[in-house]
PLY file of the C-alpha trace (Angstrom):
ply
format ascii 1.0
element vertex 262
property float x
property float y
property float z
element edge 261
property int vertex1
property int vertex2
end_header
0.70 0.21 -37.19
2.18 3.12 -35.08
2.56 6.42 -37.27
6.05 7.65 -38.35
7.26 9.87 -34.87
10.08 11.08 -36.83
8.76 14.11 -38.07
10.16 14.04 -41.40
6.50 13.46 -43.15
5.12 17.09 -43.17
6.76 19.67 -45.03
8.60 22.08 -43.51
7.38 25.53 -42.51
9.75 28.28 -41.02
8.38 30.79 -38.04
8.88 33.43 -40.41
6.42 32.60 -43.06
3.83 30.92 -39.83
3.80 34.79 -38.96
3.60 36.24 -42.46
-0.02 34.13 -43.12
-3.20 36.89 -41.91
-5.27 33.93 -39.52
-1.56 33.56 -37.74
-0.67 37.37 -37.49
-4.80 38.02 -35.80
-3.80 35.75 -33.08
-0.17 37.11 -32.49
-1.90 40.44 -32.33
-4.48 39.21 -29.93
-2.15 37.29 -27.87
0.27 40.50 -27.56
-2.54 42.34 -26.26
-3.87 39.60 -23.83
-0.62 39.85 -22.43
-0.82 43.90 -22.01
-4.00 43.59 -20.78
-2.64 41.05 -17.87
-0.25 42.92 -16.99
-1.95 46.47 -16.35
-4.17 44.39 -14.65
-1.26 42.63 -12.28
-0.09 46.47 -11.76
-3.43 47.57 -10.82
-3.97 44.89 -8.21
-0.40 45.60 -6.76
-1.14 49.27 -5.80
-4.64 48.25 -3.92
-4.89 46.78 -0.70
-3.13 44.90 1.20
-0.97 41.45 0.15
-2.67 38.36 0.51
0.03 37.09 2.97
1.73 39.06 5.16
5.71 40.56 4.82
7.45 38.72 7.57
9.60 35.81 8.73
8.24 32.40 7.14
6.75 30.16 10.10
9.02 27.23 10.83
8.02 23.39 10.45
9.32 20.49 12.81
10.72 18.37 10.84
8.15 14.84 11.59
9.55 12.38 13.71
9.11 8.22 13.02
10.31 5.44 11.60
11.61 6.34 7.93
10.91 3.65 5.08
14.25 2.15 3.28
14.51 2.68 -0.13
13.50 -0.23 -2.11
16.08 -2.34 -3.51
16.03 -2.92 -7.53
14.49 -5.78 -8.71
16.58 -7.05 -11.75
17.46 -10.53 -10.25
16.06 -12.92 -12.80
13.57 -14.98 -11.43
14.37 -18.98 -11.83
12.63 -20.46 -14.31
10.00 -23.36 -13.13
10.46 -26.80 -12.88
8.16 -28.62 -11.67
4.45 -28.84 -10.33
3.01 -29.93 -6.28
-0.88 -29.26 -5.47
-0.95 -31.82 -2.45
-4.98 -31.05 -2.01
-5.45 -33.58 -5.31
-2.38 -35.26 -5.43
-0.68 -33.89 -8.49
3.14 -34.00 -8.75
4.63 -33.69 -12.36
7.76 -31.62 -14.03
7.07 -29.21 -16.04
7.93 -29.02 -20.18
8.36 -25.66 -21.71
5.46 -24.64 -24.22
5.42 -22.20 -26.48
2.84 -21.38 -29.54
2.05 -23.22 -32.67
1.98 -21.88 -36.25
-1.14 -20.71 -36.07
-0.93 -19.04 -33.18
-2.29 -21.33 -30.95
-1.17 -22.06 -27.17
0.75 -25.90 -27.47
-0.48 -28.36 -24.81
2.01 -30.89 -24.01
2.58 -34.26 -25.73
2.26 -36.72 -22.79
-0.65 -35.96 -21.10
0.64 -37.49 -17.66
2.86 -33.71 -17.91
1.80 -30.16 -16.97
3.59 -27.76 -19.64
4.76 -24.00 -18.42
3.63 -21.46 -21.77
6.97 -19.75 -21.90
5.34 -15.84 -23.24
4.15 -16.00 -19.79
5.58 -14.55 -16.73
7.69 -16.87 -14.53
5.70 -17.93 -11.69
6.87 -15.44 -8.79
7.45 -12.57 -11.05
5.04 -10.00 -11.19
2.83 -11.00 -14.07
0.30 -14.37 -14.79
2.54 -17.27 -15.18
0.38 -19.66 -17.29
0.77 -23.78 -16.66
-1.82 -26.15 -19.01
-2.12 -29.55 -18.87
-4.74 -32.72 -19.99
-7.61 -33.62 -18.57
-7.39 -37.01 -19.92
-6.62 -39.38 -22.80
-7.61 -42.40 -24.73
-6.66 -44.56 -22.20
-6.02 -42.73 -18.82
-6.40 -39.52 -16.82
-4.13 -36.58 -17.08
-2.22 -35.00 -15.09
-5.03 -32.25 -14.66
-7.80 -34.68 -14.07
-8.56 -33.79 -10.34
-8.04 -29.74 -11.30
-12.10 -29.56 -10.93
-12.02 -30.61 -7.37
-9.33 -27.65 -6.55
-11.11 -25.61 -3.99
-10.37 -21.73 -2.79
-7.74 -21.39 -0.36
-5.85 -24.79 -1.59
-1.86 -24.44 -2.11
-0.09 -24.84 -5.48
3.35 -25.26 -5.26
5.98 -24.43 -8.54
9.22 -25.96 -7.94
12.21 -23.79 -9.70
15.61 -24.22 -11.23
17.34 -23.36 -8.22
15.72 -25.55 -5.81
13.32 -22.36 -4.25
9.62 -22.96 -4.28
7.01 -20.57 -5.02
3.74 -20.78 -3.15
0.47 -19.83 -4.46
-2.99 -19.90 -3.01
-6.11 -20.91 -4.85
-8.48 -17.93 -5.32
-11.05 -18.61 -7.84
-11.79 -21.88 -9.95
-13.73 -21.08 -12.97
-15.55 -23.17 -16.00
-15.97 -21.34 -19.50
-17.28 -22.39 -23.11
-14.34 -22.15 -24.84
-15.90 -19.28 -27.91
-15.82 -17.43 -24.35
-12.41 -17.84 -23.56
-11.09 -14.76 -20.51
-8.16 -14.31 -23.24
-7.36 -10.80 -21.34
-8.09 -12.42 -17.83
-5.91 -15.57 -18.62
-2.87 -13.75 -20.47
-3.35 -9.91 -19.91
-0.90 -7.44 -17.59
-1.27 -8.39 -13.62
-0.18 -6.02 -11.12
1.00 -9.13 -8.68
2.82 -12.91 -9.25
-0.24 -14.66 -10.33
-0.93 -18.02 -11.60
-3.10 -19.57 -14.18
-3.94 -23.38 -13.97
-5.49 -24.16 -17.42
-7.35 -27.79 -18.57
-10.47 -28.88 -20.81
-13.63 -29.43 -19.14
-17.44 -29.46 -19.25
-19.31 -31.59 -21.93
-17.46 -34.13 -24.32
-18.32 -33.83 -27.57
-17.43 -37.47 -29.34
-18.14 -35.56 -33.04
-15.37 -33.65 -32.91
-13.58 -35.12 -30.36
-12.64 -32.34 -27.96
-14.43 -31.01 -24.05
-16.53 -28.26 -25.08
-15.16 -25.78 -21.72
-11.68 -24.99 -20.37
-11.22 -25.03 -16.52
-8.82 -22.12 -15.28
-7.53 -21.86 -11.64
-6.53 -18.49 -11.01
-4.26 -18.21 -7.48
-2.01 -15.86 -6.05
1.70 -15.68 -4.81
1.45 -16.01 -0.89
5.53 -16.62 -0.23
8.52 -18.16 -1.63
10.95 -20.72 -0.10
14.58 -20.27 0.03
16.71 -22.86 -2.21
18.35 -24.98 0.16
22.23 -24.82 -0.22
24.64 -27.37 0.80
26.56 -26.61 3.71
29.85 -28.30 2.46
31.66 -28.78 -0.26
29.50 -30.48 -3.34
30.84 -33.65 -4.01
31.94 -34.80 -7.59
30.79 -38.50 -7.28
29.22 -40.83 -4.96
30.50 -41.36 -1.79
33.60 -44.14 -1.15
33.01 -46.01 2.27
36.89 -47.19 3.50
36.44 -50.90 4.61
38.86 -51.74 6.76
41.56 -54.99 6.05
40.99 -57.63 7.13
43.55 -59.94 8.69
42.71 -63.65 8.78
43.60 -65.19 12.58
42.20 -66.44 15.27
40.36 -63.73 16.45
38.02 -63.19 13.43
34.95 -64.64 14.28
32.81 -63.85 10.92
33.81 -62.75 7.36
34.94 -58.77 6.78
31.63 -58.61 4.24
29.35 -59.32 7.13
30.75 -56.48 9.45
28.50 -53.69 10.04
0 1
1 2
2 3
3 4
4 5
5 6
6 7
7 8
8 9
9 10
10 11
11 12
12 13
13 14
14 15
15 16
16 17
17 18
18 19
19 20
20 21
21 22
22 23
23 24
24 25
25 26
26 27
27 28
28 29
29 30
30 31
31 32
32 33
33 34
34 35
35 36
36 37
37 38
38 39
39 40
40 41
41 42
42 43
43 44
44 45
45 46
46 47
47 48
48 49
49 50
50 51
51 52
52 53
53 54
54 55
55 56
56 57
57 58
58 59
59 60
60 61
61 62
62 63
63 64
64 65
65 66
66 67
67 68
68 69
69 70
70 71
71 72
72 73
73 74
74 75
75 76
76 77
77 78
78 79
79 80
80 81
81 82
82 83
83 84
84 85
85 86
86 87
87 88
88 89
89 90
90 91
91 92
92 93
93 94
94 95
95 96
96 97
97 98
98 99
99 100
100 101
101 102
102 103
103 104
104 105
105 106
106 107
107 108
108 109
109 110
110 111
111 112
112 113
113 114
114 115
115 116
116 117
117 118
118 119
119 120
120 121
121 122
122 123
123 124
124 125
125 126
126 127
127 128
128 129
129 130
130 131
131 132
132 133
133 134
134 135
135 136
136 137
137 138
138 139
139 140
140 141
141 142
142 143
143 144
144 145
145 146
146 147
147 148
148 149
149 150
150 151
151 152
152 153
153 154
154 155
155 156
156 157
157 158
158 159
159 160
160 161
161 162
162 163
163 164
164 165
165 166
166 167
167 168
168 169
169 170
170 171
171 172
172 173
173 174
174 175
175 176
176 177
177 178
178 179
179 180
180 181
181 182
182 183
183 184
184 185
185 186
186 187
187 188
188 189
189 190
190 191
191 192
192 193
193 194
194 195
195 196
196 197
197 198
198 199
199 200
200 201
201 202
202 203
203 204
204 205
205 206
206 207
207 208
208 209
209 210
210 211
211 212
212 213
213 214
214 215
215 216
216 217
217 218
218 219
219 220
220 221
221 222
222 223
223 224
224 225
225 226
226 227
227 228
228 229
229 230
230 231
231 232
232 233
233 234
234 235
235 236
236 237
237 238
238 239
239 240
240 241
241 242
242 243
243 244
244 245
245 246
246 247
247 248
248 249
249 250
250 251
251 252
252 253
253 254
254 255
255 256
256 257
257 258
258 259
259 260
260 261
């Protein structure tokens, strides 16, 4: 636990007994003639020689010429929280559930295992930070949705589709096995200076005793862009669209029914 920073823990001791107690009055004394001593000594110095620069008008700088840098703009606009999951290069397309951590502490994985899960103490993927997305290898009966992650290769896209339609790009830079007592805990969840990703599943050796892989798979990738959301350029409409049909009159010049008009 941080110590107290109030300052109201130590007792109290004026200047004027500090001063009063001998070890404090030998240094004033010292310090007082320190300070004589420096300055006979900056007196001394002034009456020899001559000045280390000479008395006279400063020399003038040109101001540089080139292109000057904007100021950067501030970067409170919340980034969109994700939605969804594309990494074409194995054919994984899911939405995304939000995840958070269980009683004891632990990261939650998502219930279907067809679903990748977003850990929601993570940063959102394009914000500066290591957003973190798990998912299943496999179950009982089927893959997961993570199934292919081994075959991810370096350079491969990862695409996280957002709330507001905008997609955030990643590339693949490292795919890594580990025994899960060696778990990259600081790699995986600690402070990144960039928008990072973290693609998280169980690999490595089944063990049928226990029931569980005995390695996790992480993908770590970086942001390379991020795609605009696509606006409407209209009005939104409220409901689906009405077609007008137009009436029909009966006569002699209809030729087929109104329903089989195109």
């Amino acid at each position: 636990m941080p110590g107290d920073l109030t300052g109201r823990t130590g007792r109290h001791i004026s200047p004027i007994r500090v001063v009063r107690r001998p070890t404090a009055a030998i240094a004033l004394i010292a310090g007082l003639l320190a300070a004589g001593v420096g300055v006979t000594g900056l007196a001394l110095a002034s009456r020899t020689g001559r000045p280390a620069v000479p008395v006279g008008a400063p020399t003038l700088v040109p101001v540089p010429v080139g292109r000057q840098a904007a100021a950067p703009l501030p970067t409170a606009r919340p980034v969109p929280r994700p939605t969804g999951l594309i990494i074409p290069s194995i054919g994984v397309r899911s939405g995304l559930v939000r995840l958070g951590l269980t009683a004891s502490g632990a990261l939650q994985v998502p219930a279907d295992t067809s679903v990748a899960g977003w850990y929601t103490g993570s940063s959102r993927p394009g914000a500066i930070g290591a957003a973190v997305i798990v998912g299943h290898i496999d179950s009982e009966t089927a893959p997961g949705v993570f199934f292919r992650l081994r075959l991810l290769r370096r350079g491969r896209l990862v695409y996280v589709r957002r709330a507001d339609g905008s997609l955030a790009v990643f590339r693949v830079t490292a795919v890594r096995s580990y025994a899960k007592s060696d778990f990259p805990t600081l790699a995986v969840y600690g402070p990144a200076p960039t928008a990072q990703l973290r693609l998280i599943t169980c690999g490595g050796e089944f063990d049928f005793a226990t029931g569980h892989y005995l390695s996790n798979l992480i993908v770590y990738a970086s942001l390379t862009r991020t795609s605009a959301p696509r606006h409407r350029t209209g009005p939104a409409r409220s409901g689906p669209r009405k077609h007008r049909r137009r009436a029909h009159r009966p006569g002699p010049r209809a030729t087929r029914p109104a329903a089989a008009r195109t």
